[in-house]
C-alpha positions, 0 to 999 in steps of 0.5 A, a space after each residue: 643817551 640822555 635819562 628822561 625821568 631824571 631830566 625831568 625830575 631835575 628840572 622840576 626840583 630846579 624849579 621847585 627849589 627857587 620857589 621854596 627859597 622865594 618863600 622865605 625872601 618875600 620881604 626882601 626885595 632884592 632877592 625876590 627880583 633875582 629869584 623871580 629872573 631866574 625862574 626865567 633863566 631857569 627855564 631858558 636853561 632846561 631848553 638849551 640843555 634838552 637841545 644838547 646830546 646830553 647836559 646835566 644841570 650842575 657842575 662842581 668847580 673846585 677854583 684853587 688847591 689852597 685853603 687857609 684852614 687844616 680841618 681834620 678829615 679833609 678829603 680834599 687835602 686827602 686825596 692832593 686836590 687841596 695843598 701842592 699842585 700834582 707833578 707842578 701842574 698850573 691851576 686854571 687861569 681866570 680866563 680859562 675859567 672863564 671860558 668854561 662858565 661861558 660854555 656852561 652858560 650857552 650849554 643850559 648848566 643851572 648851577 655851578 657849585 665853587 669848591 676848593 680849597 677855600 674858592 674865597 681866596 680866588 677873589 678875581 675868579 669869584 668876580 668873573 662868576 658873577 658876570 654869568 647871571 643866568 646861571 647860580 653859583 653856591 660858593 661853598 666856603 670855611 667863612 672866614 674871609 667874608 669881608 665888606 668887599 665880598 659882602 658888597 660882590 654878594 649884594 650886587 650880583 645875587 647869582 653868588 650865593 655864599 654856603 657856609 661850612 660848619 660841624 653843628 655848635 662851637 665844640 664840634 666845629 672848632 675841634 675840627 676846623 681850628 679854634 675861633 671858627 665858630 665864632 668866625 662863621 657866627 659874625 659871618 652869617 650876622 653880617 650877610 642876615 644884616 645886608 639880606 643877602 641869601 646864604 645857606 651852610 654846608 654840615 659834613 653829617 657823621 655818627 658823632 654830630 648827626 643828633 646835633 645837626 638834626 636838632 631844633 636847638 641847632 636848626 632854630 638857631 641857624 634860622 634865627 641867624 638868617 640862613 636859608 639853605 642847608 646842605 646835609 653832606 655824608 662823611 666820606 671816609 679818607 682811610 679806613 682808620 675813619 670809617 667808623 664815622 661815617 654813617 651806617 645804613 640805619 643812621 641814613 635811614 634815621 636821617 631820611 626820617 628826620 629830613 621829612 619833620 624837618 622839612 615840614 617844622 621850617 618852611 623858610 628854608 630849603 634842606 638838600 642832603 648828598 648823597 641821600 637824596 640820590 636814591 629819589 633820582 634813580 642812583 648816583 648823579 656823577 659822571 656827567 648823569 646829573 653832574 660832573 667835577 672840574 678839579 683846579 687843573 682842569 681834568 674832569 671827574 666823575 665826582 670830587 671823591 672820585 679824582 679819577 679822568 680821562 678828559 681835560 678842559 684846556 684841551 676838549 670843549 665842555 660838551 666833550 668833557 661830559 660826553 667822555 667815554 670814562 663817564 659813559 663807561 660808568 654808566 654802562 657798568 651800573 657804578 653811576 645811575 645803579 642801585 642806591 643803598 646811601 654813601 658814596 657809590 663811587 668811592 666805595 668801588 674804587 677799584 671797579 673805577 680804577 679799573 675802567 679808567 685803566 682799560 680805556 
């Protein structure tokens, strides 16, 4: 069944985001005319989605297995969804792709968030997102193969909105994600500024970097550079050995606080934080509740720190993927859309998780 207050909380927060992203682009006009057409599309969306059984408005893609870089505490390479394919399995091809953003376009879905791997090195996949322009697609990439022919896609088709990884300054960023990154993001995001075209950053939040990423020098100088969006993302431990960076229930509590001056100190920009802001939404949002995850092979997942799934989109239509029976069993057990205390709920009772999965 379909959560009221949370449909109705997320089509106003759809709503409201454009607005405040609308605010900070008025004097350009390319991005304001988009940003005005989606508000449309926007709309148009939440009735086709109020028509289905039950639709969220996001979905995470994640396009390819490979990336370009080896950053330190990779969850993704972690868990076998970056490097080789499991038991020599294909990746989705554009057309099957395809034929998923097309579902998800008839279906209502507002925003596709492009994951990876590096999403950047499936150029022919990007170019065939572009062509779905109702809906959003935040590519959520390293930076370091932005060149004048993804700078061109991203000028003509504003549904692709580049969001760029980076750790705070130059020592953190390098330190994890190889040395020259910074330096690589920096010219980047000089590039995308120069051409006006809306881009945002991702920054995995720990213990370490927390104080730095929240600081005006920090924030002041990502505006200066043109960025628009900031994703607040919360370490996720890959063993136990890294547990200690992720952040404790008063580091969360210290950046919800932080959060609410930040957000009134820089009205030209949008601050999003994950998994901190599920807790205004009624608990965890995975599980098809608020979004789901389609891995590079096709099998739906709660949620990437969740690779976990009884559904795959070569063989079941988009709304049978989210309609799974795994994800309503989820919801069911109170593991998604339960109490919300901060952190990843779902990674947190894996068991619990394996254990429903393998009742089914």
């Amino acid at each position: 069944m379909p959560d009221t207050f949370l449909t109705t909380y997320l089509n106003s927060a759809i709503e409201k985001l454009i607005k405040d992203i609308l605010k900070g682009t008025l004097s350009n006009r390319k991005e304001t005319a988009f940003l005005l057409g989606q508000m449309k599309h926007q709309r148009e969306n939440a009735k086709k989605r109020a028509a289905c059984s039950h639709m969220p408005a996001f979905l995470i893609a994640s396009i390819t297995s490979s990336c370009n870089l080896h950053c330190a505490g990779c969850y993704a390479r972690a868990v076998g969804m970056c490097g080789d394919a499991p038991g020599g399995a294909e990746p989705l091809s554009v057309s099957e792709w395809e034929h998923i953003f097309s579902q998800a376009e008839d279906l209502g879905i507002s925003f596709i968030l492009l994951a990876g791997g590096e999403p950047l090195l499936r150029r022919d996949l990007i170019g065939a997102a572009a062509r779905h322009t109702p809906v959003i697609f935040p590519i959520f990439t390293n930076g370091t193969l932005i060149d004048d022919g993804y700078l061109a896609l991203f000028d003509g088709h504003r549904n692709l909105v580049p969001i760029l990884s980076i750790e705070g300054g130059i020592e953190e960023t390098d330190s994890r994600r190889g040395m020259g990154t910074y330096a690589a993001l920096s010219a980047a995001m000089d590039r995308l500024r120069a051409e006006k075209i809306l881009f945002g950053v991702s920054v995995t939040i720990t213990r370490g970097n927390l104080a730095e990423v929240t600081s005006t020098a920090f924030l002041d100088l990502l505006r200066d550079q043109g960025c628009r969006l900031v994703f607040y993302i919360e370490y996720t431990a890959i063993d136990h050995g890294s547990k200690e960076m992720e952040l404790d229930a008063a580091r969360r509590e210290d950046l919800e606080g932080k959060l609410t001056t930040i957000k009134s100190a820089y009205p030209g920009m949008v601050f999003i934080s994950f998994p901190g802001d599920e807790k205004h939404m009624g608990g965890c949002l995975a599980g098809g509740r608020g979004f789901f995850h389609i891995n590079p092979y096709g099998s739906a997942e709660p949620c990437p720190f969740s690779p976990y799934s009884d559904r795959n989109l070569r063989n079941v239509s988009l709304l049978d993927a989210v309609n799974s029976p795994f994800f309503a069993r989820l919801i069911d057990a109170g593991l998604v859309g339960g109490e919300h205390d901060g952190g990843c709920a779902l990674f947190e009772h894996e068991a619990e998780v394996l254990a429903i999965k393998n009742r089914l």
